[in-house]
FILUMNU-773825 format. One record per residue (C-alpha): residue number from 1; x, y, z; residue in one letter. Coordinates in steps of 0.2 Angstrom, whole numbers, padded with zeros to 4 digits, always signed. Example, Ala and Ser with C-alpha at 12.3 -4.5 7.8 and 13.67 -1.06 7.14 Angstrom:
BEGIN
{1 {+0062 -0022 +0039} "A"}
{2 {+0068 -0005 +0036} "S"}
This chain:
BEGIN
{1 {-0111 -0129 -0672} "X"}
{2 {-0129 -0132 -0680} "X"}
{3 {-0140 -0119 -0686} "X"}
{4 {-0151 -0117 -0669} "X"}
{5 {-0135 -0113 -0659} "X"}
{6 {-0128 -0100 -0670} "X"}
{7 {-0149 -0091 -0671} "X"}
{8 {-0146 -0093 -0650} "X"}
{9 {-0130 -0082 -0650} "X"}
{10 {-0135 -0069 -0661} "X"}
{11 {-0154 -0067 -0652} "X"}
{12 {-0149 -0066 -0635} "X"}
{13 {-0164 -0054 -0631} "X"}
{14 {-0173 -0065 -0638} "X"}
{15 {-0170 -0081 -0626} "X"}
{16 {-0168 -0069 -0611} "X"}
{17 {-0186 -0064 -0614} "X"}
{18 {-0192 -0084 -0617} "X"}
{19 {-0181 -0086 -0601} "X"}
{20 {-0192 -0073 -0591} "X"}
{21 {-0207 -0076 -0598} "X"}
{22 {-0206 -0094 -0592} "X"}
{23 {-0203 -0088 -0574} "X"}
{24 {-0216 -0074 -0576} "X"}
{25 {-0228 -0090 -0578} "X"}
{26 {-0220 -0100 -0564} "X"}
{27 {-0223 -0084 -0553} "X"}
{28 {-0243 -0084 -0559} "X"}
{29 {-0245 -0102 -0556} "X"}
{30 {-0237 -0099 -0537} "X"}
{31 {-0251 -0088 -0534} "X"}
{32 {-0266 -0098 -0539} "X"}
{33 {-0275 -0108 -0524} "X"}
{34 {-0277 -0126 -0523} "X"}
{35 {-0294 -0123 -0537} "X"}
{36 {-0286 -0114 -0549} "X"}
{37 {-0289 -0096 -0542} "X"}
{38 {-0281 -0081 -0543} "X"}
{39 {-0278 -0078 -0524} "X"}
{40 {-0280 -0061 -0521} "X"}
{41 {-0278 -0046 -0531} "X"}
{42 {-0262 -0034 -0538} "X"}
{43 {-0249 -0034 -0522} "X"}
{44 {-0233 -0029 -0521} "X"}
{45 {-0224 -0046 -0524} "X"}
{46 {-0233 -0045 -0541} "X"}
{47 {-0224 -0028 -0544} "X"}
{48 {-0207 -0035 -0538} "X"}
{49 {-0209 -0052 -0550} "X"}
{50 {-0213 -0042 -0566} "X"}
{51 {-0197 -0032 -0561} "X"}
{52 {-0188 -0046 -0559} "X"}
{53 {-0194 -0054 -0575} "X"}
{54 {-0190 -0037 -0585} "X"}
{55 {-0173 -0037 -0577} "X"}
{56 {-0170 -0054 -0584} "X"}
{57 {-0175 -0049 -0601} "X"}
{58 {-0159 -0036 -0602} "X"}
{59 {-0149 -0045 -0591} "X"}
{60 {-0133 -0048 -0604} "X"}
{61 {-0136 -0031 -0612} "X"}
{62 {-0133 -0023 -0595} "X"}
{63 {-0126 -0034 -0582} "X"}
{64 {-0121 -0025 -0569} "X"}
{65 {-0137 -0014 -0567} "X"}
{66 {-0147 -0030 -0567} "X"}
{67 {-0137 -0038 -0554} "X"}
{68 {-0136 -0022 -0543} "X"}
{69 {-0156 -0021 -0547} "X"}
{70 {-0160 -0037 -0541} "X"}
{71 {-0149 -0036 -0525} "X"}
{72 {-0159 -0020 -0519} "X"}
{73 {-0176 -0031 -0524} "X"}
{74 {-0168 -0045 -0513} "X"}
{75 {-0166 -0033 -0499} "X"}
{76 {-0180 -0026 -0500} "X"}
{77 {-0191 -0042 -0500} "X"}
{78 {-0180 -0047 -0485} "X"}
{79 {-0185 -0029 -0479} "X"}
{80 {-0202 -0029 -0482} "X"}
{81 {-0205 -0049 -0476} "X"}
{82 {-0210 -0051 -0494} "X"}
{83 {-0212 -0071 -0497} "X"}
{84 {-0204 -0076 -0512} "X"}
{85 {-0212 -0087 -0525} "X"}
{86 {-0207 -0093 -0542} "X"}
{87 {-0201 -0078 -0547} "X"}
{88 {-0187 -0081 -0533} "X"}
{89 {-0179 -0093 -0548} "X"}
{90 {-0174 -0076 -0555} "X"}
{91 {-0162 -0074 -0542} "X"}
{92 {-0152 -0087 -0548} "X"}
{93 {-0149 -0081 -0565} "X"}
{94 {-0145 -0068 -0559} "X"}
{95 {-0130 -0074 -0549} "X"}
{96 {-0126 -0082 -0566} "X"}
{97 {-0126 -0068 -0574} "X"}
{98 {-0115 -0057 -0563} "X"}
{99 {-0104 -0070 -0562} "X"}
{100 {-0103 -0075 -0581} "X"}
{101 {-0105 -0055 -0588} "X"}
{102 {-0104 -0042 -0573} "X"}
{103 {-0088 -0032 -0570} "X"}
{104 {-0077 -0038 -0557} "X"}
{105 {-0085 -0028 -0541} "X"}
{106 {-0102 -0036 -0548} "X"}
{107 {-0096 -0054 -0548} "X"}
{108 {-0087 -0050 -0531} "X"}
{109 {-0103 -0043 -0525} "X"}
{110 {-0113 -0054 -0530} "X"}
{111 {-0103 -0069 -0523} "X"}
{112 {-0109 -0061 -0506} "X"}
{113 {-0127 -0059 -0513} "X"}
{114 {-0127 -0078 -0512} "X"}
{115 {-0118 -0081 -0496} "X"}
{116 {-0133 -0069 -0489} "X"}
{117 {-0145 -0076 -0499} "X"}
{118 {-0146 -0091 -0488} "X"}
{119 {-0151 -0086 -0471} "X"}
{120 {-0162 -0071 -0480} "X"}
{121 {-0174 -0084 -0487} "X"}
{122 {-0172 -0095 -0472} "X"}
{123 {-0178 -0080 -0462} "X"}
{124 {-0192 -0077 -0475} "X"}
{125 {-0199 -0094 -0474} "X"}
{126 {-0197 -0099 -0458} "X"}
{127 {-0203 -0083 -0450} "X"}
{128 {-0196 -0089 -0435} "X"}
{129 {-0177 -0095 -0437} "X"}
{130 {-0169 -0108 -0423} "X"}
{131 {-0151 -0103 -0419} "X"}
{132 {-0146 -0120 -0418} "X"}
{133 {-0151 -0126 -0437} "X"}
{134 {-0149 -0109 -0443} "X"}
{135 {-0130 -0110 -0450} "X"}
{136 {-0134 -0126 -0458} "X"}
{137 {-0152 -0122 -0466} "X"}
{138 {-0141 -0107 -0472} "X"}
{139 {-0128 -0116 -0481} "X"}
{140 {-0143 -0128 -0489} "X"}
{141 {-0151 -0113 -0494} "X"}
{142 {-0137 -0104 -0502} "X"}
{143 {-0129 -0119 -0510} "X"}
{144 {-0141 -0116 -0527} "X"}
{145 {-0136 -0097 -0528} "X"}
{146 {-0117 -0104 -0526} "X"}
{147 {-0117 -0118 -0538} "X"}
{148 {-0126 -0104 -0551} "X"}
{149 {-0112 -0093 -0547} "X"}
{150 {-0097 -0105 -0552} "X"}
{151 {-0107 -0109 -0566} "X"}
{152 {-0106 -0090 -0573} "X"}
{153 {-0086 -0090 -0567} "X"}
{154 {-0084 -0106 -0577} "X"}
{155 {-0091 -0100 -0592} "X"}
{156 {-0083 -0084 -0589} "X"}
{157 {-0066 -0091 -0592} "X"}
{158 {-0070 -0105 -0604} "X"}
{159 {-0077 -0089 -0614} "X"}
{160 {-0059 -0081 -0611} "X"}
{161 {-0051 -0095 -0615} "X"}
{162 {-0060 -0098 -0634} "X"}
{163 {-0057 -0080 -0636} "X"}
{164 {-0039 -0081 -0631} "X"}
{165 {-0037 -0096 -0642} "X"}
{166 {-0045 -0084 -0657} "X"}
{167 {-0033 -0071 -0655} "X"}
{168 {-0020 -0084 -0656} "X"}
{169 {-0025 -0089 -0672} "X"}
{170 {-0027 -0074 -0678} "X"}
{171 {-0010 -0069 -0677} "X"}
{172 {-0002 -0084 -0680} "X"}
{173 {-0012 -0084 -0697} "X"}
{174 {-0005 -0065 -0701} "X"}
{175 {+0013 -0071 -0695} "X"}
{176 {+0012 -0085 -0709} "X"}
{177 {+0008 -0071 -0722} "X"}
{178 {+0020 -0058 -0718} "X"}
{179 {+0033 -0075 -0716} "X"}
{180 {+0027 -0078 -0733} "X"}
{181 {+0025 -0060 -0741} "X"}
{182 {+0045 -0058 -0734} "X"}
{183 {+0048 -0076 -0744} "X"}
{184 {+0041 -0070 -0760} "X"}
{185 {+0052 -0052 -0758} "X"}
{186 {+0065 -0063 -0755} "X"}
{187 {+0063 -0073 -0770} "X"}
{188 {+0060 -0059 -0782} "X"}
{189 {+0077 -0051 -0778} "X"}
{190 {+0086 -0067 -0780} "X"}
{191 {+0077 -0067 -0794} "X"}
{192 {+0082 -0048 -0799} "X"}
{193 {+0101 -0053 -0795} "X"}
{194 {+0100 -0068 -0806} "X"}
{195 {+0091 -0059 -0821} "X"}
{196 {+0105 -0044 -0820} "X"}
{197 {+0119 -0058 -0820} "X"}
{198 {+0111 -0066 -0838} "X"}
{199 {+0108 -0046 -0845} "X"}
{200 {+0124 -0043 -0841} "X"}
{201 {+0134 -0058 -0846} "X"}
{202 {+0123 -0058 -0864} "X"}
{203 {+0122 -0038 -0866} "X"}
{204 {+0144 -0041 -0863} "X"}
{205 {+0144 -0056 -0876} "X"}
{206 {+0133 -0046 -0887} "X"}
{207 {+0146 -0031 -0886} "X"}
{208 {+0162 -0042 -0888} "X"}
{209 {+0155 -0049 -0905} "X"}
{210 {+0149 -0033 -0913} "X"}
{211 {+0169 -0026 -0909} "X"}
{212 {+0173 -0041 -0917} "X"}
{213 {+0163 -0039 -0932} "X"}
{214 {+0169 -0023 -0934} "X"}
{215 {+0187 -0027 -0937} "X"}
{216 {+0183 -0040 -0950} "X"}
{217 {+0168 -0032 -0956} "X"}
{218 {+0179 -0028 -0973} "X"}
{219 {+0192 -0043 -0973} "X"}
{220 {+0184 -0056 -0968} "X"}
{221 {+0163 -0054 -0972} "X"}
{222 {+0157 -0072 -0967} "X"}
{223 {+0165 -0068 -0951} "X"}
{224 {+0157 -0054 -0948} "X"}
{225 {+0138 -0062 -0955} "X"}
{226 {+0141 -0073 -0941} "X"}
{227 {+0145 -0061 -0926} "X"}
{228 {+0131 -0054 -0932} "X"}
{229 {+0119 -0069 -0933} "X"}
{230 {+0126 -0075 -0915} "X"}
{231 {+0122 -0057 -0909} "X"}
{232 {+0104 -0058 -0917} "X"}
{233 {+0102 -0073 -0909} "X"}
{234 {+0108 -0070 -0891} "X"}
{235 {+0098 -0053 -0892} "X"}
{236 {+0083 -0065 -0895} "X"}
{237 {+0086 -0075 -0880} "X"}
{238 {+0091 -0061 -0869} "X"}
{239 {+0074 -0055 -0872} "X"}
{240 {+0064 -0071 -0869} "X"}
{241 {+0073 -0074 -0853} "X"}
{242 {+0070 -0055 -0847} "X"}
{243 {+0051 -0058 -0851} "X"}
{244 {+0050 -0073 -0841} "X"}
{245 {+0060 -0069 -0827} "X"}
{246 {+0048 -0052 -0827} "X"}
{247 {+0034 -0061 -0828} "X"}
{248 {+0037 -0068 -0811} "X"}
{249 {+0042 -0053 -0805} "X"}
{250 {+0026 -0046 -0807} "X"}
{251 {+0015 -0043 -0789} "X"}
{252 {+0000 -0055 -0788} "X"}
{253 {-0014 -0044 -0796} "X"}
{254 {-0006 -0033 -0806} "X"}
{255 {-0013 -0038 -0822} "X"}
{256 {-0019 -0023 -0829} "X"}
{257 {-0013 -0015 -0844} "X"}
{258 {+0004 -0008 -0845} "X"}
{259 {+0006 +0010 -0844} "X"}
{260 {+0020 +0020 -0848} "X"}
{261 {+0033 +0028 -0835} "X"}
{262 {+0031 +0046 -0837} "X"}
{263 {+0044 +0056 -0844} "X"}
{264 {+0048 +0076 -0842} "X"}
{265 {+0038 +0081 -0856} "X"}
{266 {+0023 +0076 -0844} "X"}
{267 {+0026 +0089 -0833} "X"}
{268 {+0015 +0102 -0839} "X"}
{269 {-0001 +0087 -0837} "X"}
{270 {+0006 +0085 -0819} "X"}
{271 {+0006 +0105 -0813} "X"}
{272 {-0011 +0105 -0822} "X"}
{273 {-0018 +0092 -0809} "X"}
{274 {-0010 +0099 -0795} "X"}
{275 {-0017 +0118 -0799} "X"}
{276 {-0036 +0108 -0801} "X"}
{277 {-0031 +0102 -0784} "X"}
{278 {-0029 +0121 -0777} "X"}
{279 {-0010 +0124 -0776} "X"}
{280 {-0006 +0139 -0787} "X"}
{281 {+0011 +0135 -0797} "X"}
{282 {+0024 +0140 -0810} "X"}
{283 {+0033 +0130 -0822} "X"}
{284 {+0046 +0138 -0834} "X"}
{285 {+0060 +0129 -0845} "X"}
{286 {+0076 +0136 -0849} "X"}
{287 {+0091 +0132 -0861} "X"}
{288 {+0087 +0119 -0878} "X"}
{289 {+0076 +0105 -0871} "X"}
{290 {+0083 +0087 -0879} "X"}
{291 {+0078 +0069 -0877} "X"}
{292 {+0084 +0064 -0858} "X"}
{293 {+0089 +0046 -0853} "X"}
{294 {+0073 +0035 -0845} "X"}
{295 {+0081 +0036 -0829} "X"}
{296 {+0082 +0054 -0829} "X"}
{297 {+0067 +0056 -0834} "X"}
{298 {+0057 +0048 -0823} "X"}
{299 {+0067 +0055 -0808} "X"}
{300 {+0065 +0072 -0814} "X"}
{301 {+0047 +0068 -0814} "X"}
{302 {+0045 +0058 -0797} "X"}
{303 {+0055 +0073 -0789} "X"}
{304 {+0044 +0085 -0793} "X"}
{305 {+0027 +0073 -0788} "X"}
{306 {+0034 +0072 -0773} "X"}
{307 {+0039 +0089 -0770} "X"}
{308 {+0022 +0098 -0774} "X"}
{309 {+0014 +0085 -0765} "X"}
{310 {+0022 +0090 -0750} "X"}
{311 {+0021 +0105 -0752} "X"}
{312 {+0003 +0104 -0751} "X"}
{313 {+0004 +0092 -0736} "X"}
{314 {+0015 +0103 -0725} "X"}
{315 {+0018 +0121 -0734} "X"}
{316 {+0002 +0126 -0722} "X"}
{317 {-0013 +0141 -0728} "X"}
{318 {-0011 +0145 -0745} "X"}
{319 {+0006 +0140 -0753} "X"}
{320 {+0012 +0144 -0769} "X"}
{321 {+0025 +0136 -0781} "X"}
{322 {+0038 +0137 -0793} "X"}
{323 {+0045 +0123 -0805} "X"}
{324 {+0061 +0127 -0814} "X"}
{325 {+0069 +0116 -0830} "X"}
{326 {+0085 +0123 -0837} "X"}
{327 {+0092 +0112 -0848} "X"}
{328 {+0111 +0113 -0848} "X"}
{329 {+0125 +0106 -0861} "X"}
{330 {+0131 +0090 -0848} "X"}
{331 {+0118 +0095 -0832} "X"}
{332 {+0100 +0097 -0830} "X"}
{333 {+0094 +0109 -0816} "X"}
{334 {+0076 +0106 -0808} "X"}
{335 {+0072 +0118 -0796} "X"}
{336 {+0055 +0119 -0784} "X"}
{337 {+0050 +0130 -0772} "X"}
{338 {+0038 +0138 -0762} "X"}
{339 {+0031 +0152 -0750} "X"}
{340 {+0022 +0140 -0737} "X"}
{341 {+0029 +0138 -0720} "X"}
{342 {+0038 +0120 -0724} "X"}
{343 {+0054 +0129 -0720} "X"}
{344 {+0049 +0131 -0703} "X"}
{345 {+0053 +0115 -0696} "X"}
{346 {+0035 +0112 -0690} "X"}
{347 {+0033 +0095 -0698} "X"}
{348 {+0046 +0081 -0696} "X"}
{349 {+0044 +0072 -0714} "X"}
{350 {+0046 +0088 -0724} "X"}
{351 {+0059 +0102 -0712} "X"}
{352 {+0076 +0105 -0713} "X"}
{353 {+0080 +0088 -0708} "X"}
{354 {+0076 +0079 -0719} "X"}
{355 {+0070 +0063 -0708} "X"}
{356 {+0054 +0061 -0719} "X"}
{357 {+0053 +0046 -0732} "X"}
{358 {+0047 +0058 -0747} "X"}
{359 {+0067 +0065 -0746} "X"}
{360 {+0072 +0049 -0744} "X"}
{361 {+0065 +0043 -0758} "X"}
{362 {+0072 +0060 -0768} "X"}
{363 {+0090 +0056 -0761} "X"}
{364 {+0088 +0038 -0769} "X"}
{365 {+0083 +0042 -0785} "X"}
{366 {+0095 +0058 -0786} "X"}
{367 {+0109 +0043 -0782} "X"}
{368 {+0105 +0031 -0793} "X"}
{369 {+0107 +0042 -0808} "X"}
{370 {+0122 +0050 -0802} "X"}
{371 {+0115 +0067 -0798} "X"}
{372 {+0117 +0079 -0783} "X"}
{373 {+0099 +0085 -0772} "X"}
{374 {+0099 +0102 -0759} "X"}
{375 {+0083 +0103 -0749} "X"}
{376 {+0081 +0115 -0735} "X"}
{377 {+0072 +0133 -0731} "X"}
{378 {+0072 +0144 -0742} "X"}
{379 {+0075 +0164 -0739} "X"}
{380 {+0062 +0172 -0735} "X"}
{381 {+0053 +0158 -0732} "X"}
{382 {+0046 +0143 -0739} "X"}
{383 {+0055 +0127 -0746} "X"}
{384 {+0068 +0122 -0761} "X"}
{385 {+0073 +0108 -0769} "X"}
{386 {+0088 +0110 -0780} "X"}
{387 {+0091 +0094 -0791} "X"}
{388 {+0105 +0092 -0802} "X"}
{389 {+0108 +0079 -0815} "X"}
{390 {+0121 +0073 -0826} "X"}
{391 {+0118 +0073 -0844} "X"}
{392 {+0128 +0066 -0860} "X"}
{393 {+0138 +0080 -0870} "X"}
{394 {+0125 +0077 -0885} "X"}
{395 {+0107 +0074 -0888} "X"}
{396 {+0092 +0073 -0900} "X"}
{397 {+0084 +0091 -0899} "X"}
{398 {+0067 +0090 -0894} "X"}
{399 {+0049 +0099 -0896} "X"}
{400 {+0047 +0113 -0885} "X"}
{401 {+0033 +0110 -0873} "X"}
């Protein structure tokens, strides 16, 4: 498609007007005598050709008041015994154009425009129709209006048809991305499997040869210096193999600098931001905090995230909050509630049921570190979350916070 054809489709005002102008000048040259003259003054039929000519300049902004337009002007010139000129040119764009652009009812209608069309004008210009001819001068006269008229429908569906064909290729192109977005995910967990097989199998060598090295640690030295260079050494080629494999595990994109997972002693940054955002809440610790397993950690985190932030979506005007820590010998207790209405069952993704994905998420991360989650109304209203986690008999103490 060159340059003129793309300017031609974005401008069609443009060349409606260039269109209409050129049979506003066929229309003054119809009225000029055989010197040149102007025959006459203003009349009517000059009226009813600047009409026409303006109809035609908006004619595909709004096709089916143009067309319905220009079949009461065709009426009414039959009406009036208006003889038409060069602005009766008009009429066949017009037929196009309710048959390439109108509604249905306008293409249907004007189809009849044109079967009329025929014995109108031979009335008009014969003033004085013969019944025997009249059928046939009819059919010659209408043929034009006609052929114009399955020129539009032609164009109509062709225009379907490319636009057809561009859906089409639009969907097949976002079928082959999904197809190859479900590819990649498959590929990463094959991946995932195969990278837990080699972490596995070198953390278990790894694990034989230090039990090994212990029991010859004091009769046998060299032994053990060699357990303990082949551990070394598979350490080191565990953790070249784990940062290649992670390296293609990483999502196209995510280049940016690595921060940390955020841990339990984040909390108080966390209730921080969601008080700036306008939910009041509380947080209190209780029993000897200590250092927590990663996992744990960042569930205990993620819970609470997700929990305050729900609360804030469904906990209605005005909620209030409560985050409990107690830190137990072998369990530790996280505990949030509110006063809103999520209790009420009012909103499916945060309610009794527990059918939203936040809670699903909560259950997943609960489960994976072994733990046991309670969420449902709360006396007296509101919402809870009860979360409790398993936890090693000993621990490093740790900062209060």
């Amino acid at each position: 498609m060159t340059r003129l054809d793309v300017w031609l489709r974005e401008h069609p005002l443009a060349v409606d007007g260039a269109w209409a102008f050129a049979v506003f000048c066929l229309a003054a040259l119809s009225r000029l005598d055989g010197h040149g003259a102007w025959q006459g003054g203003l009349r009517a039929e000059d009226a009813v050709a600047l009409v026409l000519c303006g109809l035609m300049v908006v004619r595909r902004r709004r096709p089916d008041a143009v067309v319905a337009g220009a079949l009461v002007l065709g009426l009414a010139q039959a009406c009036l015994d208006m003889h038409p000129d060069g602005e009766g040119i008009a009429y066949l764009v017009f037929a196009y154009t309710g048959a390439a652009f109108g509604s249905v009812w306008i293409s249907r209608l004007a189809l009849v425009g044109c079967l009329l069309t025929g014995l109108l004008a031979f009335g008009l210009i014969t003033r004085h129709p013969a019944p025997d001819h009249a059928v046939l001068w009819a059919v010659l006269l209408s043929s034009p209006f006609l052929l114009c008229w399955a020129w539009g429908r032609l164009i109509r569906t062709r225009r379907a048809y490319l636009i057809s064909l561009e859906e089409r290729a639009v969907r097949l192109e976002q079928e082959r991305d999904a197809n190859a977005r479900v590819a990649v995910a498959d590929e990463r967990a094959r991946i995932a499997r195969e990278l837990h097989d080699v972490v596995a199998h070198n953390v278990s060598l790894m694990a034989v040869q230090a039990g090994g090295a212990a029991c010859v640690v004091e009769t046998s030295p060299a032994l053990a210096r060699e357990a303990l260079g082949t551990i070394a050494s598979t350490g080191r080629k565990t953790l070249a193999e784990m940062r290649s494999l992670l390296g293609v595990l990483r999502a196209a994109g995510t280049a940016e600098e690595y921060v940390p997972q955020p841990r339990v002693e984040d909390l108080p940054e966390l209730l921080e931001q969601v008080r700036t955002a306008g939910l009041p809440v509380e947080f209190s610790v209780s029993g000897e905090s200590r250092e927590l397993p990663r996992g744990v950690e960042l569930a205990v985190y993620r819970i609470v995230q997700e929990a305050l932030a729900n609360v804030r979506k469904h906990g209605g005007p005005d909620p209030t909050a409560r985050v409990t820590v107690d830190f137990g010998d072998r369990r530790l207790g996280v505990l949030i509630e509110d006063d809103g209405r999520g209790g009420t069952g009012r909103s499916p993704a945060w309610g009794a049921g527990g059918t939203g994905h936040g809670l699903i998420g909560m259950r997943e991360r609960v489960a994976m570190v072994g733990g046991r989650l309670e969420v449902g109304p709360r006396p007296g209203g509101g919402f809870r979350v009860s979360v409790v986690l398993p936890l090693a008999a000993t621990g490093l103490p740790r900062a209060d916070w």
